[in-house]
C-alpha positions as CSV (number, residue, x, y, z in Angstrom):
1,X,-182.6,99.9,142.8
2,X,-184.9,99.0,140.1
3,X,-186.4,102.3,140.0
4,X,-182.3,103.9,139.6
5,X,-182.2,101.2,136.7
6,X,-184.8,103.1,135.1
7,X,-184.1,106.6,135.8
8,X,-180.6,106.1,134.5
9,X,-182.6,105.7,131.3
10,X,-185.6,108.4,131.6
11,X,-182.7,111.8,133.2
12,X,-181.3,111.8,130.0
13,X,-184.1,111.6,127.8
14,X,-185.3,114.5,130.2
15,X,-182.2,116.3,129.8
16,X,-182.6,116.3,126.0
17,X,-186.5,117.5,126.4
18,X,-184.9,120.3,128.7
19,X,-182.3,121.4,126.3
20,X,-185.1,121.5,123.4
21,X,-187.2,123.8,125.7
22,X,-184.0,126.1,126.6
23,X,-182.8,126.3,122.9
24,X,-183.1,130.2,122.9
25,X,-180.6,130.2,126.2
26,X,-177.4,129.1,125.3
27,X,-176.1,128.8,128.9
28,X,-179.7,127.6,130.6
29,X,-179.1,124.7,127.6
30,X,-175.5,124.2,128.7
31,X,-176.7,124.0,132.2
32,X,-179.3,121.5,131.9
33,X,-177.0,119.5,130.1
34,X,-174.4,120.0,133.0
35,X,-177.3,119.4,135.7
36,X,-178.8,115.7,133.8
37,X,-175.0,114.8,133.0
38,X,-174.1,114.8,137.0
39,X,-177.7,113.5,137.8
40,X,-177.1,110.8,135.9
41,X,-173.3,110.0,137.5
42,X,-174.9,110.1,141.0
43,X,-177.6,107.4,140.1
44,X,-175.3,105.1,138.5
45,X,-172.5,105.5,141.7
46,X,-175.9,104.4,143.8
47,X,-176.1,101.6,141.5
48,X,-172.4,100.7,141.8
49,X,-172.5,100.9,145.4
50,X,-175.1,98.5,145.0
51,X,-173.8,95.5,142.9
52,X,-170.2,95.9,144.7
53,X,-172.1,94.8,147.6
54,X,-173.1,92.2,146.0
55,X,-176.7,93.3,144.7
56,X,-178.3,92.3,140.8
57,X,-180.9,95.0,140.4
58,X,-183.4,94.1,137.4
59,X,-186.4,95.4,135.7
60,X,-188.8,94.1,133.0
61,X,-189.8,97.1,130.6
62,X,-191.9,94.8,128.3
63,X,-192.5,91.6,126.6
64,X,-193.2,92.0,123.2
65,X,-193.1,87.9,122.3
66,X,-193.2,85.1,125.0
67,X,-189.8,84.2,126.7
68,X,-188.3,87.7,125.0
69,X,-188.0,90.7,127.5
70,X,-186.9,93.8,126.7
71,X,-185.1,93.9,130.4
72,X,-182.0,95.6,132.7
73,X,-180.0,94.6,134.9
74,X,-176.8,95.9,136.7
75,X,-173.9,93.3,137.4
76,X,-170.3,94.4,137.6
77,X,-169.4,94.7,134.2
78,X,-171.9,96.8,133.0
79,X,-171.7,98.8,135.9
80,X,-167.9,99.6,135.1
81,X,-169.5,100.6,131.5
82,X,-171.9,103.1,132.9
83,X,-169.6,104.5,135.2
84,X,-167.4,105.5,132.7
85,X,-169.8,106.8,130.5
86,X,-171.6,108.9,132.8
87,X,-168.6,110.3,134.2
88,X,-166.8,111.7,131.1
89,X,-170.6,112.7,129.9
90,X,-169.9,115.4,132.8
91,X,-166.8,116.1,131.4
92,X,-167.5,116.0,127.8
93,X,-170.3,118.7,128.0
94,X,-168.1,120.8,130.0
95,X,-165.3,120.6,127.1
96,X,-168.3,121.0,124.6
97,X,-169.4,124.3,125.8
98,X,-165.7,125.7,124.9
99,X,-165.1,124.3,121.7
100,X,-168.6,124.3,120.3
101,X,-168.6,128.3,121.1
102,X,-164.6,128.7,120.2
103,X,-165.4,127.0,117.0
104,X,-168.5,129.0,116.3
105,X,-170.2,125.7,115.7
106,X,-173.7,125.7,114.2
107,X,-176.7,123.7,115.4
108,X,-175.3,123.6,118.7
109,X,-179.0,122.5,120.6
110,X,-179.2,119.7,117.9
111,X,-175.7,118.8,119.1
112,X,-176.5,118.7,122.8
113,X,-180.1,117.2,122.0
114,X,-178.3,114.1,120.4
115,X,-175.6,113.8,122.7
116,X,-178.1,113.0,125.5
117,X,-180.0,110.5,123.4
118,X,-176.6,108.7,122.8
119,X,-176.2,108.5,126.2
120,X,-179.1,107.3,127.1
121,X,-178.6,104.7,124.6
122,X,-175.5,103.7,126.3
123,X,-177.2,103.3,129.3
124,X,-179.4,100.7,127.7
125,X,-176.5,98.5,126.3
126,X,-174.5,98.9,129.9
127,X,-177.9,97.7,131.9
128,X,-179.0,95.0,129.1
129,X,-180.2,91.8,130.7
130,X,-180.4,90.2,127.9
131,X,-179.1,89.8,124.0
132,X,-182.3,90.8,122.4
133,X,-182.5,94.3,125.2
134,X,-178.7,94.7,123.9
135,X,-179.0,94.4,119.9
136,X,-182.4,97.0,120.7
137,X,-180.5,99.8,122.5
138,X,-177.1,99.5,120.0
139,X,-179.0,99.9,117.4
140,X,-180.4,102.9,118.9
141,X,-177.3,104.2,119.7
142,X,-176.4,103.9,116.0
143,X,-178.9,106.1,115.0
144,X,-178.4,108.6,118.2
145,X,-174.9,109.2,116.5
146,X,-175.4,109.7,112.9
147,X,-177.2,113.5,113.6
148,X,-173.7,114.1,115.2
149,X,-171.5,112.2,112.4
150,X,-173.1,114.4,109.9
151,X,-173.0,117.6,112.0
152,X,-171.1,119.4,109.9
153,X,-173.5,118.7,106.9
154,X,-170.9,118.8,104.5
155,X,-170.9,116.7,101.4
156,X,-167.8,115.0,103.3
157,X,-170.0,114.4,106.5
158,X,-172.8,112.8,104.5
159,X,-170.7,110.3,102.7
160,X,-169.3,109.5,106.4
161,X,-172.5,109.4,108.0
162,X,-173.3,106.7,104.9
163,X,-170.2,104.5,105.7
164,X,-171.0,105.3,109.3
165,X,-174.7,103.6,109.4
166,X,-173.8,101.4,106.6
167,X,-170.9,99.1,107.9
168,X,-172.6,99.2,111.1
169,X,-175.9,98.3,110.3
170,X,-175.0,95.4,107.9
171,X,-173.0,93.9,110.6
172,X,-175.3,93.6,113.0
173,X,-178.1,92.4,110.8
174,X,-175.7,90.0,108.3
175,X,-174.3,88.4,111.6
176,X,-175.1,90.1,114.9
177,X,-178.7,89.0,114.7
178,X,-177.9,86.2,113.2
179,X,-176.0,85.2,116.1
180,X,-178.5,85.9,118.4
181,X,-181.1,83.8,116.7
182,X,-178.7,81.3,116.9
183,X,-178.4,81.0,120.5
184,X,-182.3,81.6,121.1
185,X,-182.9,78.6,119.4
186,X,-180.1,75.9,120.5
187,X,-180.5,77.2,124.5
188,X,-184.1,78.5,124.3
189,X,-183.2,81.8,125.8
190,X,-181.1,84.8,125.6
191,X,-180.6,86.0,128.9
192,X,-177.1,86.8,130.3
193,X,-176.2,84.3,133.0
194,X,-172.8,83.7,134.8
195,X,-170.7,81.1,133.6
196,X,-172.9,81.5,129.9
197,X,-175.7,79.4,128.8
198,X,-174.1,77.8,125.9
199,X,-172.4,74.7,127.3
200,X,-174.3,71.5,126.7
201,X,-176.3,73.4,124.1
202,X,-173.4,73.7,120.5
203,X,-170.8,71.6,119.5
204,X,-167.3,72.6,120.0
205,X,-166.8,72.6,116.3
206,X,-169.7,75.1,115.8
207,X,-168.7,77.7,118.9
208,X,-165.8,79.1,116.7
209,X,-168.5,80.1,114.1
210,X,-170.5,81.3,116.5
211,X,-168.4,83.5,118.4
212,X,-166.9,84.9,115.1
213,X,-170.8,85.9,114.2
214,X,-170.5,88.1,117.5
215,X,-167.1,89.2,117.0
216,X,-167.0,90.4,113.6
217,X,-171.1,91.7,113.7
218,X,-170.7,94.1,116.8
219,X,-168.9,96.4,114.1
220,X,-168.5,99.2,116.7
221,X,-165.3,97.1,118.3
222,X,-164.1,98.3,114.9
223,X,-162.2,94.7,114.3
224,X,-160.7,94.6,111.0
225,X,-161.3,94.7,108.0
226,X,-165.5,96.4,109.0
227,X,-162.8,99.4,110.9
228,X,-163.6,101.8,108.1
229,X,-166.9,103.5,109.9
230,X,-163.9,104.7,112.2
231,X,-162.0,106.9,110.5
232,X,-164.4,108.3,108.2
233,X,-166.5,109.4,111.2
234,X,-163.5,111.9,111.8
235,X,-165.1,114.8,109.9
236,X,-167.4,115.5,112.9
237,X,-166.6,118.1,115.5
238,X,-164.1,116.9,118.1
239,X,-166.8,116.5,121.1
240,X,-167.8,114.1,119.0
241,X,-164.9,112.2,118.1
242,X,-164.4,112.1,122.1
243,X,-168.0,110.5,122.3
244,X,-167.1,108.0,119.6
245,X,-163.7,106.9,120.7
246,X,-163.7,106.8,124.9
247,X,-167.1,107.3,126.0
248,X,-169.9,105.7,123.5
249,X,-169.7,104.1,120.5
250,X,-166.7,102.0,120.7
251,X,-166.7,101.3,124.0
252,X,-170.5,100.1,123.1
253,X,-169.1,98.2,121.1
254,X,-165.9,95.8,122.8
255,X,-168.2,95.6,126.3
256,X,-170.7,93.7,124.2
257,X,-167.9,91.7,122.8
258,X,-166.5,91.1,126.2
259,X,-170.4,91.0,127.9
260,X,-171.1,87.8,125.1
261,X,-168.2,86.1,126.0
262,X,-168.6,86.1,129.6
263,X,-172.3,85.8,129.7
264,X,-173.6,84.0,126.6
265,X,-170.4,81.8,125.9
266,X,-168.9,81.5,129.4
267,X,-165.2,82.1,128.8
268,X,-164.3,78.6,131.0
269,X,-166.6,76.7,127.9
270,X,-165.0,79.3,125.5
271,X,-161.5,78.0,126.7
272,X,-162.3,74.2,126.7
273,X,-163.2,74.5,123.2
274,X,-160.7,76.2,121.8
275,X,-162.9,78.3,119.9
276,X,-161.6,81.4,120.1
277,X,-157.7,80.7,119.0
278,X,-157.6,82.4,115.3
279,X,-159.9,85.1,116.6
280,X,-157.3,86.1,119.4
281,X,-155.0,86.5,116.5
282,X,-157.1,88.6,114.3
283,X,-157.2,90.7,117.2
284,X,-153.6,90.7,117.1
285,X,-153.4,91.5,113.7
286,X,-155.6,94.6,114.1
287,X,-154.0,95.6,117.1
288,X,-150.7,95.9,114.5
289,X,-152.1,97.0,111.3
290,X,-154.2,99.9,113.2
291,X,-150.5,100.9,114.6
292,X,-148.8,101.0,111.0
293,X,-151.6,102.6,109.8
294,X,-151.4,105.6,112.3
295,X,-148.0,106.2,111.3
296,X,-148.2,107.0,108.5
297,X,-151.4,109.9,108.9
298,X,-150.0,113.2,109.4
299,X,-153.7,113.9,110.2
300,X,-153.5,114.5,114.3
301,X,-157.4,113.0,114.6
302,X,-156.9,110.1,111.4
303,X,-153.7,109.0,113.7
304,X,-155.5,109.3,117.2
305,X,-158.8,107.2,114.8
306,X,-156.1,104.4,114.1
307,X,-154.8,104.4,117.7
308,X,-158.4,103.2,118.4
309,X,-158.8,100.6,115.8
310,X,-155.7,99.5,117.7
311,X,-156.8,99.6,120.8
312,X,-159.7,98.7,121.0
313,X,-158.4,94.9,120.0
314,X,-156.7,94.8,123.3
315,X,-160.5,94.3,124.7
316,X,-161.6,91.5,122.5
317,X,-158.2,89.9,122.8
318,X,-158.5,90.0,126.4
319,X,-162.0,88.1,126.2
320,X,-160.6,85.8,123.2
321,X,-157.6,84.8,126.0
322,X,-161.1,83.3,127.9
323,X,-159.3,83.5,131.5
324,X,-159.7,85.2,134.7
325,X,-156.5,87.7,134.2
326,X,-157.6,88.4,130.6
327,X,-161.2,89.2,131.3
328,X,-160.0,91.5,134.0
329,X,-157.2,93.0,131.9
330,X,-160.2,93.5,129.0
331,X,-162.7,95.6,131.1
332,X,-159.8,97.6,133.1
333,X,-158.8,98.3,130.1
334,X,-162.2,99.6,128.7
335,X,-161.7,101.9,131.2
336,X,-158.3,103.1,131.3
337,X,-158.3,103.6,127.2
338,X,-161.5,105.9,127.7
339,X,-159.9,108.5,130.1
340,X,-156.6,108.0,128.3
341,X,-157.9,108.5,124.6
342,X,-160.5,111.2,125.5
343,X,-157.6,113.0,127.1
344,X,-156.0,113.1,123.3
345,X,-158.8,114.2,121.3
346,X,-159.6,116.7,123.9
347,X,-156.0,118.1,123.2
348,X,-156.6,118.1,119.4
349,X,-159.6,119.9,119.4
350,X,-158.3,122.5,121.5
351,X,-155.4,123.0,119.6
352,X,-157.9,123.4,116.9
353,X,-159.6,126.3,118.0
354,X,-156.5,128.2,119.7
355,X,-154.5,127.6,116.7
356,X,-156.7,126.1,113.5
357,X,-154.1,123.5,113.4
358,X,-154.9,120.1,112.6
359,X,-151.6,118.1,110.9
360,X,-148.7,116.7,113.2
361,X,-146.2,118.7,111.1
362,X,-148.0,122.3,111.7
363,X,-147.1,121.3,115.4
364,X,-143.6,122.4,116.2
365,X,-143.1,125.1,118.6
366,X,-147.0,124.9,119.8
367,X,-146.6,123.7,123.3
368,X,-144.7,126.5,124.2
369,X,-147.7,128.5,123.8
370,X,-149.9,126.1,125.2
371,X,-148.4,124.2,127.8
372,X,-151.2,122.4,129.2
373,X,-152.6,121.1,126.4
374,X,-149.4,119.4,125.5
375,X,-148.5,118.4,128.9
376,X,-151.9,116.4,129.0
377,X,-150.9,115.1,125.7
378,X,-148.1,113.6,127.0
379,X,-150.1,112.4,130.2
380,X,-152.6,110.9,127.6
381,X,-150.1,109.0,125.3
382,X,-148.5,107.5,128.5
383,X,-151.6,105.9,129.3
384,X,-152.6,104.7,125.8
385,X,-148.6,103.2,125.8
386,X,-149.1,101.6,128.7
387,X,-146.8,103.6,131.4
388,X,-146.4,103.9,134.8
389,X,-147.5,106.3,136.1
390,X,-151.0,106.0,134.3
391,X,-154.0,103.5,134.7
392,X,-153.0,102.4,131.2
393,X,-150.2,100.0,133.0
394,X,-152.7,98.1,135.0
395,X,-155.0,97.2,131.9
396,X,-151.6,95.9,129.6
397,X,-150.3,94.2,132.7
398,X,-153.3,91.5,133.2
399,X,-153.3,91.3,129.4
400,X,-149.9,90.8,129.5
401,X,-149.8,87.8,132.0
402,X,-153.8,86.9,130.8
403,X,-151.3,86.1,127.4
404,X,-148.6,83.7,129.6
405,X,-151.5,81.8,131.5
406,X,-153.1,81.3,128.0
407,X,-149.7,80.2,126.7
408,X,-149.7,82.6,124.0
409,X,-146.4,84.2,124.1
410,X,-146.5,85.1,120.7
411,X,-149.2,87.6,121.7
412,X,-147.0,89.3,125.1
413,X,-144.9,89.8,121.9
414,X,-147.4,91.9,120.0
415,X,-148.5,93.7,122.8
416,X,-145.1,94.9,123.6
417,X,-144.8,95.9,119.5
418,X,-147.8,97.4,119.8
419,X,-146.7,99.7,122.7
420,X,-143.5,100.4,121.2
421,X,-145.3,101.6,117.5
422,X,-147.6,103.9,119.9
423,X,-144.8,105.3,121.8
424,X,-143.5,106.6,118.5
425,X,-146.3,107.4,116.6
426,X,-148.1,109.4,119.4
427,X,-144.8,110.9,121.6
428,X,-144.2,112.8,118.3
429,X,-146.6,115.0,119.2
430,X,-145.4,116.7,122.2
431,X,-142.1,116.1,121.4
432,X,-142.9,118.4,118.4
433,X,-144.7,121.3,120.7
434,X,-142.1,121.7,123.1
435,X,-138.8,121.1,121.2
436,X,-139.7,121.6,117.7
437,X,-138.6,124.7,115.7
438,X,-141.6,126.7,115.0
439,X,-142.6,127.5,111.5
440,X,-143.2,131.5,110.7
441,X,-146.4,132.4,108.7
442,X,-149.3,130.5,107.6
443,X,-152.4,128.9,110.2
444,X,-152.3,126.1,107.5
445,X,-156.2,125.5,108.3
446,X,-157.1,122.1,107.5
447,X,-160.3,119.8,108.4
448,X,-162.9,121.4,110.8
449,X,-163.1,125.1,109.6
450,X,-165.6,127.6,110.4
451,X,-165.7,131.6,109.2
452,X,-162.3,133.3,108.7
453,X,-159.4,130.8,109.4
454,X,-156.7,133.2,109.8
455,X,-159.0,135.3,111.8
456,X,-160.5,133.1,114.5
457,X,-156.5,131.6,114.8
458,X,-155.4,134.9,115.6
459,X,-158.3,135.3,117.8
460,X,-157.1,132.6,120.2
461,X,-153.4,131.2,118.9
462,X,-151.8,133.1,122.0
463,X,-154.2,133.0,124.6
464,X,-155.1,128.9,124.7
465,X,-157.7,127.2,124.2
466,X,-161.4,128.1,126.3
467,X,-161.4,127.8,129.5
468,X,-163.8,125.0,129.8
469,X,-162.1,122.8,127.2
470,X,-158.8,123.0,129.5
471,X,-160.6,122.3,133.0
472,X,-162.2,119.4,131.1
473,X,-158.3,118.4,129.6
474,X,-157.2,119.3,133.2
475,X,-159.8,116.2,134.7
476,X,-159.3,113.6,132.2
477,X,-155.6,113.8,132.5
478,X,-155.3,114.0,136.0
479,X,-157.9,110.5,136.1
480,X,-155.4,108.7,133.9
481,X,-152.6,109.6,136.4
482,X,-155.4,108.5,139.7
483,X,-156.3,105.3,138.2
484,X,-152.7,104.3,138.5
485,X,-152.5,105.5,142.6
486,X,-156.2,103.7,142.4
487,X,-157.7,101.9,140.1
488,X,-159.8,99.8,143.0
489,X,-163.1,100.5,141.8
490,X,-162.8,99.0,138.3
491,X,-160.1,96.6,139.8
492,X,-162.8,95.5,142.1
493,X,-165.7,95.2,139.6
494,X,-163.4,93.1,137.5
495,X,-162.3,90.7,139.8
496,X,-166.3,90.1,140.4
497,X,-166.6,89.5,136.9
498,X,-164.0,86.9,136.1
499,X,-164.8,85.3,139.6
500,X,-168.3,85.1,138.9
């Protein structure tokens, strides 16, 4: 087990060496990238079989000052983290291959280069076994990300690469680290440990503070008001808006939230204490704004960026709630957002390179032409909503009745607001392929444009997007319809979690 711990680090770092050497080969590169993606996903299903059986794998890589390890270790909520991850990494790369060469992308190694180090990185922060191992590898990750930010290397891309490292960066210095040095010297360690290692250790009247520095300093949970990193990171290709917003960065960024609370806190000392009242409601408050926000972008991936800053404060509300049913409902939905959202900016980017189309109001009449795309859409926006029959109902349920057991009724009333503004502001978009009156003349290229606009829409308006990018659509969207007939394996590693 301990040696799986560290190849789940070392196969993708070999992947990227691989696709370095195979630069000149397009589809050897491809294929390497294919071969490490599903390498990895076999050694981390080892490592869940593993832990579900009850198992807490761990390795020392190295001691750079006494009593602080740079260390991993799998228990069941990272494990539901790397699963995820190294899942849609398969997936991702196989969508990546059709847009990148529908799109005529340039840089396309560099792409594929990065894209393993990021998730690499994310293997890292999944596996920490402690705070200090954690800040390490999410700072990595930050930097893993900006090549792919900036790919584009447009004046636009640079000034969103800037807000990009910028917001992140001085969050996790200003309070992140702050935080940690906190705990490190009131308990004397920073090692995660069941049940937290807090209690006994801070006042009640200081844990509010305390929590907040974690809350607000992992910037890549994208809380408001240090969201803006978000949306700006848009301008990048759509692979890599998929990696931001369901498989990497954000994700990186509520399980450290949620890892914190459970771990470093202890969400039974968190409850006692009250401390984390007025941050459940500023999740709330995000959870609302990121909704009216979306609405009114006619942008399809600035709406689908705001449906994350949304919901990705149904996580950290479910750890601020700081009971069994909310920590469950907080990682399930980790998962279930990730193969719900990736399903939606898969769909954007194809319709990007079959039709160069990138407002909601170019739209109308386009699912006709593309009916799987828009089906999978639909599949994909009743998921994020919260809908039978996709895994996103299991995740809003438990937050749902995590919000009653809290007594917080006020908050079953924002999630159901919350689900009602992304019904609206996401159903739009099928609605307005299948049914809506198609417009005659003009691509109306906008955002992401490559070569002759006209042209390369012509190229591929009636024929769909490329193959690859519709198998990988075809996957994610059936997953979000799976985890609804079973989401036992997330379920599971939940319920081990919040049981401790």
């Amino acid at each position: 087990m301990t040696t799986l711990l560290l190849l789940s680090l070392a196969v993708p770092v070999a992947g990227a060496v691989f696709i370095v050497l195979l630069r000149r080969n397009p589809n050897a590169r491809e294929a390497a990238s294919l071969v490490t993606a599903g390498a990895l996903f076999a050694i981390v299903l080892r490592i869940y079989q593993a832990v579900s059986g009850g198992a807490r794998p761990e390795v020392t890589l190295a001691e750079p000052l006494p009593g602080i390890r740079i260390a991993l270790e799998a228990e069941p909520l990272g494990v539901l983290f790397a699963l995820i991850a190294s899942f849609l990494w398969i997936v991702t790369t196989a969508y990546s291959i059709g847009y990148m060469r529908g799109h005529h992308e340039k840089n396309q190694t560099r792409f594929y280069l990065f894209f393993a180090f990021a998730i690499a990185s994310v293997m890292g922060v999944a596996f920490a076994g402690n705070l200090f191992t954690l800040f390490a590898f999410y700072e990595v990750l930050s930097l893993a990300t900006f090549p792919l930010v900036t790919h584009a290397g447009t004046d636009a891309a640079k000034r969103a690469g800037r807000v990009y490292l910028g917001i992140l960066f001085s969050t996790s210095v200003v309070f992140q680290l702050l935080g940690i040095i906190w705990v490190y010297a009131v308990a004397g360690t920073v090692d995660f440990e069941p049940g937290g290692i807090l209690r006994g250790h801070v006042g009640a009247g200081l844990v509010p503070i305390l929590l907040a520095l974690f809350v607000f300093g992992i910037g890549k949970a994208a809380v408001m008001p240090f969201h803006r990193w978000l949306p700006a990171a848009m301008v990048a290709p759509t692979p890599v808006s998929a990696l931001l917003h369901a498989v990497a960065v954000v994700k990186a960024g509520v399980f450290s939230v949620l890892k914190v609370t459970v771990y470093i806190f202890g969400f039974d000392f968190v409850a006692e204490t009250g401390a984390s009242v007025w941050l459940m409601w500023a999740a709330a408050a995000t959870i609302i704004l990121g909704s009216l926000v979306a609405f009114t972008k006619d942008n399809l991936k600035a709406r689908l960026a705001y449906s994350t800053v949304s919901q990705l404060s149904y996580v950290v509300l479910g750890a601020m709630l700081a009971n069994s049913l909310g920590v469950i409902g907080s990682g399930m939905h980790i998962a279930m957002h990730a193969f719900g959202k990736i399903t939606l900016f898969f769909c954007a980017g194809a319709i990007m390179v079959a039709a160069h189309k990138s407002e909601v109001s170019q739209l109308n009449g386009l699912g006709r032409r593309m009916p799987v795309t828009f089906a999978a859409f639909l599949i994909g926006t009743l998921s994020i909503v919260g809908l039978p029959p996709t895994g996103g109902a299991w995740s809003k349920w438990f937050l749902g009745v995590g919000s009653v057991e809290a007594g917080q009724i006020g908050l079953v009333a924002v999630l159901m607001l919350s689900s009602l503004l992304s019904l609206a502001y996401l159903l739009e978009i099928p609605l307005r392929g299948f049914f809506g009156k198609e417009e005659a003349g003009g691509e109306g290229a906008h955002g992401e444009t490559h070569g002759d606009a006209k042209a390369h829409a012509d190229a591929h308006a009636h024929h769909g997007a490329p193959r690859w990018s519709v198998a990988a659509i075809t996957v994610t969207a059936a997953a979000c319809i799976a985890l609804f007939v079973y989401p036992e394996p997330f379920y599971r590693l939940m319920t081990m979690v919040a049981g401790q």
